[in-house]
C-alpha positions as CSV (number, residue, x, y, z in Angstrom):
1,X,-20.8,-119.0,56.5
2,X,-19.0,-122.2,56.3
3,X,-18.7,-124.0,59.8
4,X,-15.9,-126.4,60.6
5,X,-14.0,-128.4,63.4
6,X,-10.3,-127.3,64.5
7,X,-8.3,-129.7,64.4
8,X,-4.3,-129.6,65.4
9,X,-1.9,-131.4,63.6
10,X,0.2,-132.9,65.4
11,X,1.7,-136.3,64.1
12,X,3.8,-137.2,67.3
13,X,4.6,-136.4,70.8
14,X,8.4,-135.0,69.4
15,X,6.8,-132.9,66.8
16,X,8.4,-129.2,66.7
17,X,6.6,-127.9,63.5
18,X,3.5,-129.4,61.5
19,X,1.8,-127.5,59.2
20,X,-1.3,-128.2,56.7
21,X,-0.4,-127.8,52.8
22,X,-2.6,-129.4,51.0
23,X,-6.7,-130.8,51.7
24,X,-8.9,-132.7,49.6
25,X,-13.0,-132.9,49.7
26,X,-12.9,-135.6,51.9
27,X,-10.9,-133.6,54.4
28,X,-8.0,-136.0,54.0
29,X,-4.5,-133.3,54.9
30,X,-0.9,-133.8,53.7
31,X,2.0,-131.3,54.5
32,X,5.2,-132.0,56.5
33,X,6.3,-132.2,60.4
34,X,9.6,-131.6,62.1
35,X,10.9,-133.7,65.0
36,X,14.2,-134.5,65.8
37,X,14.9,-136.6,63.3
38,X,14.4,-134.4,60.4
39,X,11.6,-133.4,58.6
40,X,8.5,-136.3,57.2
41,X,6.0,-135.9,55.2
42,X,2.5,-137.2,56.1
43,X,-1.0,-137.8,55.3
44,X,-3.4,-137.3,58.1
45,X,-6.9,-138.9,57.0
46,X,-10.2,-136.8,57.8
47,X,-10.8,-140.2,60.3
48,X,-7.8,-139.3,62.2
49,X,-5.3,-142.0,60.9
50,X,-1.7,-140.6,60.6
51,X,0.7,-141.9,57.7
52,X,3.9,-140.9,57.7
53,X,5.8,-140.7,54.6
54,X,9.2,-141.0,54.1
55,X,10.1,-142.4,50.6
56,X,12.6,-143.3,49.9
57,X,14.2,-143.8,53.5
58,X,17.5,-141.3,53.3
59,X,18.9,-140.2,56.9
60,X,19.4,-136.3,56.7
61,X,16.8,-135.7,53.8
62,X,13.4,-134.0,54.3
63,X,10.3,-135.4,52.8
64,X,7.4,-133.1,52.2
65,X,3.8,-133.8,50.7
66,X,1.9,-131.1,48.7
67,X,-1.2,-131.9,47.4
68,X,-3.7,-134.8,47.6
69,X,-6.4,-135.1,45.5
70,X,-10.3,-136.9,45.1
71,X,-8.7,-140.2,44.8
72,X,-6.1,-140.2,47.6
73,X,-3.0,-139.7,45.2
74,X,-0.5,-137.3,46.9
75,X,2.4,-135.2,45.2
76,X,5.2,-134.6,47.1
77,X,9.4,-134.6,46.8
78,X,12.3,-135.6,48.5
79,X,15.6,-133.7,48.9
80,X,19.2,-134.7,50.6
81,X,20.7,-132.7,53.3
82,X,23.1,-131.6,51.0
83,X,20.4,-129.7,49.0
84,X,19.9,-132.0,46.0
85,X,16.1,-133.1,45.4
86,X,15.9,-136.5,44.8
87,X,12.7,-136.0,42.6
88,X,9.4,-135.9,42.8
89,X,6.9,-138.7,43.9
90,X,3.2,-139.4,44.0
C-alpha cells in the first residue's frame, strides 16, 4: 500500500476551481485554476512553490498545463475566448 500526503491545490485566495492533471516523480503538479479572471495554468512544485502560467498574456483566453515530465518540461495550450487555440506550448 502506497502512503502519501494530501495536499490541496489551491493557487490563490480567489480561486473557484483547481484541479491536478498531470504529476511527475518528483511530485512536481501542473493543471489549471479558475478565479475571476479567467482560467491560468500553473505548476505547483512538490516544495510548495506556485507558478502561474499564462503565456502568452491574452485577456479572455484560458491557459491550461497537461503534463510535466522528469526534467520539468510542461505541455500545455492556450485558447481565445472566442474558441480558437492559439497552439500548443512547452
Amino acid at each position: 500500500m502506497v502512503r502519501g500526503v494530501f495536499r490541496p491545490i489551491l493557487p490563490t485566495l480567489s480561486t473557484t476551481i483547481s484541479q491536478g492533471e498531470g504529476i511527475n516523480d518528483r511530485g512536481d503538479v501542473v493543471s489549471l485554476y479558475t478565479d475571476a479572471a479567467g482560467n491560468h495554468g500553473f505548476e505547483l512544485t512538490a516544495r510548495g512553490v506556485l507558478t502561474t502560467i499564462d503565456k502568452p498574456p491574452a485577456a479572455g483566453s484560458t491557459t491550461a498545463a497537461f503534463g510535466i515530465n522528469n526534467s520539468g518540461t510542461v505541455v500545455g495550450f492556450q485558447q481565445t475566448q472566442s474558441g480558437w487555440p492559439l497552439g500548443s506550448h512547452s
